[in-house]
GUKOL-614507 format. One record per atom (N, C-alpha, C, O): y, z, x; residue in one letter. Coordinates in pm, whole numbers, plus 50000, padded with zeros to 5 digits. Example, Ala and Ser with C-alpha at 12.3 -4.5 7.8 and 13.67 -1.06 7.14 Angstrom:
<recs>
494315078051319A
495505078051230A
496705078051320A
496685084651424A
497755070851285S
498945071451367S
500035078751290S
501145080451341S
</recs>
This chain:
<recs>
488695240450999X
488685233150873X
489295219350895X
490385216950947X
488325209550841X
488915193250880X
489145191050692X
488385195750607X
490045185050672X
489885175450560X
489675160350559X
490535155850635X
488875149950508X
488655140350536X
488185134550400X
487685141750313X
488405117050383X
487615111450287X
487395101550286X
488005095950377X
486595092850212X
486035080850244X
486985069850326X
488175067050311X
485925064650424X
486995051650488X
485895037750493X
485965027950567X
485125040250412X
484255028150434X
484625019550259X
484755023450143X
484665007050328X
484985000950167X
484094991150137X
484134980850068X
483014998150225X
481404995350138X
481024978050126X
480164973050053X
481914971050216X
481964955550154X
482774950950004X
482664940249944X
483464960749976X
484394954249840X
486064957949802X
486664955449698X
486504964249915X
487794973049892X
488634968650009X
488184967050122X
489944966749973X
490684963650074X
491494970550131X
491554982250093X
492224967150218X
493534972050297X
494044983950233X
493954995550273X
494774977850090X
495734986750024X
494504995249939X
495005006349918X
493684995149905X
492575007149815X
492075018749881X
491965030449845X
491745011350010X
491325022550158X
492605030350198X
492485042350218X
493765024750209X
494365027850316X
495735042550255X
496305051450318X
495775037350066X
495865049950021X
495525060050009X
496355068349972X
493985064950039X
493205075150024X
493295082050166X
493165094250163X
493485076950275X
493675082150389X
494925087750437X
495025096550521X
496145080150359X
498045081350320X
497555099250316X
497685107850403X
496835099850146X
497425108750072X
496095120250166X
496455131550131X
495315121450225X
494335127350285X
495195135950385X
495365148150379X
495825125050501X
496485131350611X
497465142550567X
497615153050629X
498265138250426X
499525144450379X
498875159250330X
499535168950368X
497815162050258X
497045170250238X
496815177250372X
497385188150370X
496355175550453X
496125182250617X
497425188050652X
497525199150706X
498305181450625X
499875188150710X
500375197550600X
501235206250620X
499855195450497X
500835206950362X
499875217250400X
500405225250477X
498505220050371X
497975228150434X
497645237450553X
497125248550567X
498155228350626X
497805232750779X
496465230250814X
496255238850899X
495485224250802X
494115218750843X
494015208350929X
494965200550928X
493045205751010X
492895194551102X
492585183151023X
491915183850920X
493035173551065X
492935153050958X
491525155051060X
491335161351163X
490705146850980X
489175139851014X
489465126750951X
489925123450841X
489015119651062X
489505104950994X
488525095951174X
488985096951288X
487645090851150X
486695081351254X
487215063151198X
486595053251235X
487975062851142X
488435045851121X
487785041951020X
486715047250992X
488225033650959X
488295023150858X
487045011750910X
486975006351021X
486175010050801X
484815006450806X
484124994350683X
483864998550571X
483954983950706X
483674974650596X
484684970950497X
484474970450376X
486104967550573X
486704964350492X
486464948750439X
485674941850505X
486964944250347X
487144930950285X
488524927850306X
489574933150341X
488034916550267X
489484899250300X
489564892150421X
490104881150427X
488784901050569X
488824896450704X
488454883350605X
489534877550599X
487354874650513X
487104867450519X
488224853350534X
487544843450561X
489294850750527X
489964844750510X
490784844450595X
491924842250555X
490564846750759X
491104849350829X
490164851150985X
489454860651017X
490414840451051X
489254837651206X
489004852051287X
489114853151409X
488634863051197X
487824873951246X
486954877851177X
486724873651063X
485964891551272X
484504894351236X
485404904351133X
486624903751120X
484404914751054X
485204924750994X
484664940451080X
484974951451034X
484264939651140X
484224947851245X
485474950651300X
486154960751283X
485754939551376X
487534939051420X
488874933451308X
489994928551323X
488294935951233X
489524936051120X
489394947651022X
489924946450912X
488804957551051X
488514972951016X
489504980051149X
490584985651128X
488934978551272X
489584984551377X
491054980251411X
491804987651473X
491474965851359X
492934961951348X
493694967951278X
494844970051317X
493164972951136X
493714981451021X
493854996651083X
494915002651066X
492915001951146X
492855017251180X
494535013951284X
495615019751272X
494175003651369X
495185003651465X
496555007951403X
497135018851403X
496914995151348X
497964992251261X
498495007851154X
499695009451127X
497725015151119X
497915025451055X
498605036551176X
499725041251193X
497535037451234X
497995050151339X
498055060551305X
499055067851306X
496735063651261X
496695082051195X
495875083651290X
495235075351354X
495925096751297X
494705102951439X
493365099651371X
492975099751254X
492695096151516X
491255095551471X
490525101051550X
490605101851673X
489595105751463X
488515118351545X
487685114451597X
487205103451571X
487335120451667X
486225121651739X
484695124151681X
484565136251701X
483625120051629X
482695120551546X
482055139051569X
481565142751676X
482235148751439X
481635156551472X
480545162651389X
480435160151269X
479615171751463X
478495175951353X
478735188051279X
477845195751243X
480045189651254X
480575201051151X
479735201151048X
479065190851049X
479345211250922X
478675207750792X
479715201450660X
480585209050617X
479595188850607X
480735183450520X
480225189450375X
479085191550334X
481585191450312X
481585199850170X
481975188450118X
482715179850167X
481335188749996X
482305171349920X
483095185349831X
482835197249810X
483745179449809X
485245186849742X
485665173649589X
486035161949580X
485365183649508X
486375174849345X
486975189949324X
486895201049375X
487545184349232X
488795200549135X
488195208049050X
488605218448998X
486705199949028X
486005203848932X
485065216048956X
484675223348865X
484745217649090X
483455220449128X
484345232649235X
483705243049249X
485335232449287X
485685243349389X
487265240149358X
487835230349310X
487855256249418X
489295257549432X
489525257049572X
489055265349650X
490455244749615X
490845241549696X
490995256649840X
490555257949954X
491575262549776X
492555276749859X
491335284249913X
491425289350025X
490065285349836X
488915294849887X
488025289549990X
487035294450045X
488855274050008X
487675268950113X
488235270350230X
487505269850329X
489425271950243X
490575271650419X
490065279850436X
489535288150362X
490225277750615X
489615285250687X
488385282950705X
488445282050827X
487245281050679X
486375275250700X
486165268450781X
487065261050822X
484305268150862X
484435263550989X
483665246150920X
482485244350949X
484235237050852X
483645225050777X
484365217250753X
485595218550749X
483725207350732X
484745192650722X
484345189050533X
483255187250478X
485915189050473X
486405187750363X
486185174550344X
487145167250365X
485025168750306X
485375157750212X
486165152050065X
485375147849980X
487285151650036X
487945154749943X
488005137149862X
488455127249919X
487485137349735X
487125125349643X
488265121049592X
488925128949523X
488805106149618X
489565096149623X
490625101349506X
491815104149517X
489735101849386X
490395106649264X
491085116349237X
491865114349144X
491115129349295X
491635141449362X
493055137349417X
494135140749368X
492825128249546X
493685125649579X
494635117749549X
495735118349604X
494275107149434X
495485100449392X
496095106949245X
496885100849172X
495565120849217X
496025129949112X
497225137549172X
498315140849125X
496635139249294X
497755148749403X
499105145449429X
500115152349447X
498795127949425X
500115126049491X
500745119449359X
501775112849375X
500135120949214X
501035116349147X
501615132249076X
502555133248997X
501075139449109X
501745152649068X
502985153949175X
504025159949147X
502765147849296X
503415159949411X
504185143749444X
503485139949538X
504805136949430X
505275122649456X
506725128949487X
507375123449576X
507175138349432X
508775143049404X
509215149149483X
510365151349520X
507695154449533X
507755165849642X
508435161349777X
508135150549830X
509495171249838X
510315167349944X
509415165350080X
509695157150167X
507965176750084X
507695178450195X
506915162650232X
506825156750339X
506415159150098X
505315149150102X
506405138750133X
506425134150247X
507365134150040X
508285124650095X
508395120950284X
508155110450343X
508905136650350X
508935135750459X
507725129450536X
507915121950632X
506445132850490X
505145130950556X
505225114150557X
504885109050664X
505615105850458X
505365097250425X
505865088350478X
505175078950515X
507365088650500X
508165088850576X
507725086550775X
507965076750846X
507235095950803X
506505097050970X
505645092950954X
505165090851066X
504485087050822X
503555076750892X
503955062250910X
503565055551005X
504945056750793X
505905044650767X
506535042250928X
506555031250982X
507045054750992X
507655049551083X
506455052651253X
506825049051364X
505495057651234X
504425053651338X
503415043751288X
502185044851296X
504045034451237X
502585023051220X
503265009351358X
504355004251382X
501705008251424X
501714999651513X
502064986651453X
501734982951341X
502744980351535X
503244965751483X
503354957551615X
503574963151723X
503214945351604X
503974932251762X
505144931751742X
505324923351654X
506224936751779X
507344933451730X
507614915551765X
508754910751770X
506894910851778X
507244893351811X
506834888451702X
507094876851672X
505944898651605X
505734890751492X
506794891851352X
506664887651237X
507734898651412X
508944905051327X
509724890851281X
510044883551375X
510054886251140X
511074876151140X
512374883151039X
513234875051005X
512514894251003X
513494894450905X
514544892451003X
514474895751122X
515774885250929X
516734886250972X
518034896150924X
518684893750823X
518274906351005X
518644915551006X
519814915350949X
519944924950873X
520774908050955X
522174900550886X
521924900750775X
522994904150725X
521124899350685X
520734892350520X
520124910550465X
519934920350538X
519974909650340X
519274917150252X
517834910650220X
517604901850137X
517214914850279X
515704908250254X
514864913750159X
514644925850155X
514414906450089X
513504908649923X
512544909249929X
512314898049882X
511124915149959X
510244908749935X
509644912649849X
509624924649824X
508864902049765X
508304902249631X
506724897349598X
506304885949579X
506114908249597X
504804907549633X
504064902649499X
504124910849408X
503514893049477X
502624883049371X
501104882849368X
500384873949415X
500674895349299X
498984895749325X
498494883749260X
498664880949141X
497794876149357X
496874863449266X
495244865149262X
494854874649330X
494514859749215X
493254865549182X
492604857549317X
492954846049341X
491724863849394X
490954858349485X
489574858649487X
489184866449400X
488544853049554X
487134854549535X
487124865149560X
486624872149471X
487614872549680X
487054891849700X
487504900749647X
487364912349687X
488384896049506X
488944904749398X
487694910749322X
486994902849260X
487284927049324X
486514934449257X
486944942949104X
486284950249030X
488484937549101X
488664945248951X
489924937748886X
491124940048898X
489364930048829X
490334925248703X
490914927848595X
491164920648499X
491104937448614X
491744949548528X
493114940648494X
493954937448577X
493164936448300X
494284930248280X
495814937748350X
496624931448418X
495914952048315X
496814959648395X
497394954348549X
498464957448601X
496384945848601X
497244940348744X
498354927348716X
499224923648795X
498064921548581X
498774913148544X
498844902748684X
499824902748759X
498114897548697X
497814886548795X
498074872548760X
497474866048674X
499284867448854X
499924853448868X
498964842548796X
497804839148816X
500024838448696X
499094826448617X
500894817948591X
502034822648600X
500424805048561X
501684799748462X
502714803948353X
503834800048322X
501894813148310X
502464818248192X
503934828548275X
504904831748206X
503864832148410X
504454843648459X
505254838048547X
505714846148628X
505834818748570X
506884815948641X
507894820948586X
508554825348680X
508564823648467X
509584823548403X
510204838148451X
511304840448502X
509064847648416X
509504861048488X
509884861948613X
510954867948629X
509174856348741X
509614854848853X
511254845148860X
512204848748930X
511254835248788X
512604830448800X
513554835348766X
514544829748812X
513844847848669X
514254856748638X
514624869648688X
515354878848651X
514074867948758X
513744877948864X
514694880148983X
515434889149024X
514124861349033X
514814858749168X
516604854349128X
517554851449201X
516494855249008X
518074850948956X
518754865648984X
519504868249078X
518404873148901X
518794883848902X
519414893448992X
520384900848980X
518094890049143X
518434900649246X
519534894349334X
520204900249420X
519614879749294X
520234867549408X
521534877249455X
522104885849387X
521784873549578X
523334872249592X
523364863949722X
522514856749774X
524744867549761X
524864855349915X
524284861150027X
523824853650114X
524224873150040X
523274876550152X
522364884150126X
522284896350139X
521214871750064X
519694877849999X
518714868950044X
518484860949954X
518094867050135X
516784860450191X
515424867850081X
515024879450091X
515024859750001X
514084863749965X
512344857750018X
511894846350028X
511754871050043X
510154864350094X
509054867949972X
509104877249892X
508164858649985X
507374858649873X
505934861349884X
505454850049868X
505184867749897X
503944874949973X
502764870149839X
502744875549728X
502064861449873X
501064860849779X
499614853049862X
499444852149984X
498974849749787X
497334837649794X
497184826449721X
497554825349604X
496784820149768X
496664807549726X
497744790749822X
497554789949943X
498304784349784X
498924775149795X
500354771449805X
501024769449704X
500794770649914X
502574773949902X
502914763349774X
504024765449725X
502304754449724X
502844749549582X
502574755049483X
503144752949376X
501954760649496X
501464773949344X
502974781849341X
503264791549271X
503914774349443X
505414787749435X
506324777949427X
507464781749449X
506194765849402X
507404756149416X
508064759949371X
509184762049417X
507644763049248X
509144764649126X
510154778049172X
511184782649123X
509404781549280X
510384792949330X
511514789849456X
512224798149513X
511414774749481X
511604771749613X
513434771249583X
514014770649475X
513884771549695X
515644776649695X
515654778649838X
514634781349900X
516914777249899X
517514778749986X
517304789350077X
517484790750198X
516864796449984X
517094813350064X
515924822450050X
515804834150087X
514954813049981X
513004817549920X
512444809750043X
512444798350089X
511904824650078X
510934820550214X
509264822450158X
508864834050163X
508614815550122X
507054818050154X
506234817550238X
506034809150326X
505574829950205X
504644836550302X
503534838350231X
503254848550169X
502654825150241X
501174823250126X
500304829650215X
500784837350298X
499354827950212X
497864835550330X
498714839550424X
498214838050535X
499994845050428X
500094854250582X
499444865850597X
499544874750513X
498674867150714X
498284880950782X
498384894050674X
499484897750633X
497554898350647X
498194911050540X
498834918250576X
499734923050506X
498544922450725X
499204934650884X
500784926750847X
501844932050812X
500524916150864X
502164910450878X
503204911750766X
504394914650773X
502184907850629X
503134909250500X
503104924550454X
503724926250349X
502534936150507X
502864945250471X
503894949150538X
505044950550496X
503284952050700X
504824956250765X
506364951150701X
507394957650681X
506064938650681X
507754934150602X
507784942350462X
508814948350430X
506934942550402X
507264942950236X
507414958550277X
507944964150181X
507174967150373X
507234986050339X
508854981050470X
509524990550512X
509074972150497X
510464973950588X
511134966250558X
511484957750639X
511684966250393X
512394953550333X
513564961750319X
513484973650349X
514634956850278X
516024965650247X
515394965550073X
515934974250005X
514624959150018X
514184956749839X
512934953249847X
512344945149919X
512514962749738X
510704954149756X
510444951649563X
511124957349479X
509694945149542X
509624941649400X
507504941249429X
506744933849491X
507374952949348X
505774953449402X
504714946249275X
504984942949160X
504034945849316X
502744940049189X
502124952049175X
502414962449233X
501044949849078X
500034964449059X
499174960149129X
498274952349098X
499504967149275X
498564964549365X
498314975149461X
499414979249498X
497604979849504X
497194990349625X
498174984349721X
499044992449755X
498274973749769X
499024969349882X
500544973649864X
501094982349932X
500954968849797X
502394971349692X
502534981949683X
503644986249714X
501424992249633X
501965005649626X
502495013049785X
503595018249804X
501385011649887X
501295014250000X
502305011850049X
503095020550084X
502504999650063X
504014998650098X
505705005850057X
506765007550116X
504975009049882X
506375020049857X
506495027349885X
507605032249903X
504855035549917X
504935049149972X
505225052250116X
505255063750161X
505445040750187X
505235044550307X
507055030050354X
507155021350441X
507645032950288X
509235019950247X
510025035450255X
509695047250240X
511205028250286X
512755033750252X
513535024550228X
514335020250311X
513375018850076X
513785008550051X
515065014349947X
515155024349875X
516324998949989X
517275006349892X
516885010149752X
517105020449688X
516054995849711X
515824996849585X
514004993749564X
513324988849654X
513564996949457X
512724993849481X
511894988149317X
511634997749246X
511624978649275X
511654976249147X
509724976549085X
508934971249164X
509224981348979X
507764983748974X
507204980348862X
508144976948790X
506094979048796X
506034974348669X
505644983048605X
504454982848636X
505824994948498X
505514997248389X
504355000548358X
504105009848281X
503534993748410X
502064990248358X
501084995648458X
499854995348455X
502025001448563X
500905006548716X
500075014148657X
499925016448536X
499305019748782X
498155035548744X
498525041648760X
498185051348692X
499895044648887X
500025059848925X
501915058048947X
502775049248956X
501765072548948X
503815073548960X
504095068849102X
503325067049197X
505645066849086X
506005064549189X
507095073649269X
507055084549212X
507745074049340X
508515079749417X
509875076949319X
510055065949267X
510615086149304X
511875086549240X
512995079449222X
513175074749334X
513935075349148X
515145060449190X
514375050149213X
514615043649315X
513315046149128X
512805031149115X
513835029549013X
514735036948973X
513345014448972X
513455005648868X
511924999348780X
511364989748834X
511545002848696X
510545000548602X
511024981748521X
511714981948419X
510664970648566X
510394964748493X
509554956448401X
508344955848423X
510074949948297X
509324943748223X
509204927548244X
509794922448339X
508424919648154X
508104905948185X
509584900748088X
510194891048134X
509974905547991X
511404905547935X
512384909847958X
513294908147877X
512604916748069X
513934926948134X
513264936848233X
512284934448304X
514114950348223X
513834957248295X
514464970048264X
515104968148161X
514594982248302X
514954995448285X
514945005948337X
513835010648362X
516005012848371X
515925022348512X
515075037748511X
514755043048404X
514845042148606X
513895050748581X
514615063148582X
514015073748561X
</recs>
């Protein structure tokens, strides 16, 4: 019995949309005891903005993840919803579990609390490939990073719920960065667009990181001592796969989060 599920993002899905469904897939394989099926990450989007094919910026992502990957086989695949079969009557079975995205992000907002899944989550966070030369936190400081979804051409869902960086939303961020300040707080700022689209954030101790590498701004934002996420697949990914002291979220997400957040608002904030 393999469990497995989509890794192709069809030309419209990115990093963080793909790369949850495969999180919560593997974690499913180890609670069960079943073999992971997983052949790599396939048509992703955003390579565009960045001097590669997406061929090799699919296989950079598989890298960078580091979940086993199979070997292509001609097992017979079951597509699997909650609707249509009970999970328990299919183990054992000599077939490869295709299990639907939606399934799986039901799973892990039921089972988020769960110790075993924590642990799982935990050992993929700490086997993801990285350069360590591309490492800059400085280890001395409390490092922030504060991830700012801005709207891009290969954005496929504008769902007001992402609450995406406009003018109207410096005030919150300055608020923000007031708040968490102290003397040993390097804050980094992970977004798109124009390092002046962040002036008003600029300070002594505000590092921006506009079009950096996504490989690069995730590894930091899931290995921050604080992460302050957007409603974003990327953002989430990173919490789930962070041991962050703190970790602050908005209110307004799709799915739960891992326990001892902080829930804020565009007017304050409130503990969870």
């Amino acid at each position: 019995m393999y469990f497995t599920t989509n890794s192709d993002g069809n030309n419209t899905e990115g990093i963080g949309a793909m790369a949850q469904y495969q999180i919560i897939c593997y974690i499913l394989s180890k609670l069960y005891n079943t073999k992971y099926y997983f052949t790599g990450f396939k048509n992703l989007t955003h390579y565009q903005y960045f001097n590669t094919t997406q061929k090799q910026w699919s296989k950079d992502i598989t890298k960078f993840f580091n979940l086993p990957v199979s070997k292509k086989s001609k097992l017979p695949v079951v597509n699997f919803s909650e609707t249509n079969y009970d999970l328990n009557s299919l183990l054992n079975q000599n077939i490869i579990l295709n299990i639907e995205p939606n399934y799986l992000l039901q799973f892990i907002d039921d089972y988020i609390d769960n110790l075993s899944v924590q642990s799982i989550l935990k050992e993929i966070g700490n086997n993801i490939k990285f350069n360590n030369k591309l490492y800059y936190f400085n280890k001395e400081k409390q490092n922030i990073a504060i991830h700012i979804r801005k709207y891009t051409q290969t954005d496929c869902d504008p769902h007001p719920n992402r609450e995406l960086f406009d003018e109207s939303k410096k005030d919150y961020y300055i608020n923000l960065v007031n708040l968490l300040n102290s003397n040993d707080s390097i804050f980094h700022i992970y977004s798109q667009g124009n390092d002046k689209d962040f002036n008003f954030l600029k300070r002594d101790n505000v590092v921006l990181h506009i079009e950096e590498h996504p490989l690069t701004s995730l590894y930091h934002m899931i290995n921050a001592d604080m992460l302050v996420t957007a409603n974003s697949s990327l953002s989430y990914v990173a919490h789930l796969l962070g041991n962050h002291k703190q970790c602050f979220v908005r209110d307004t997400f799709f799915h739960r989060w891992k326990p001892n957040l902080i829930y804020i608002k565009t007017n304050g904030y409130k503990s969870s």
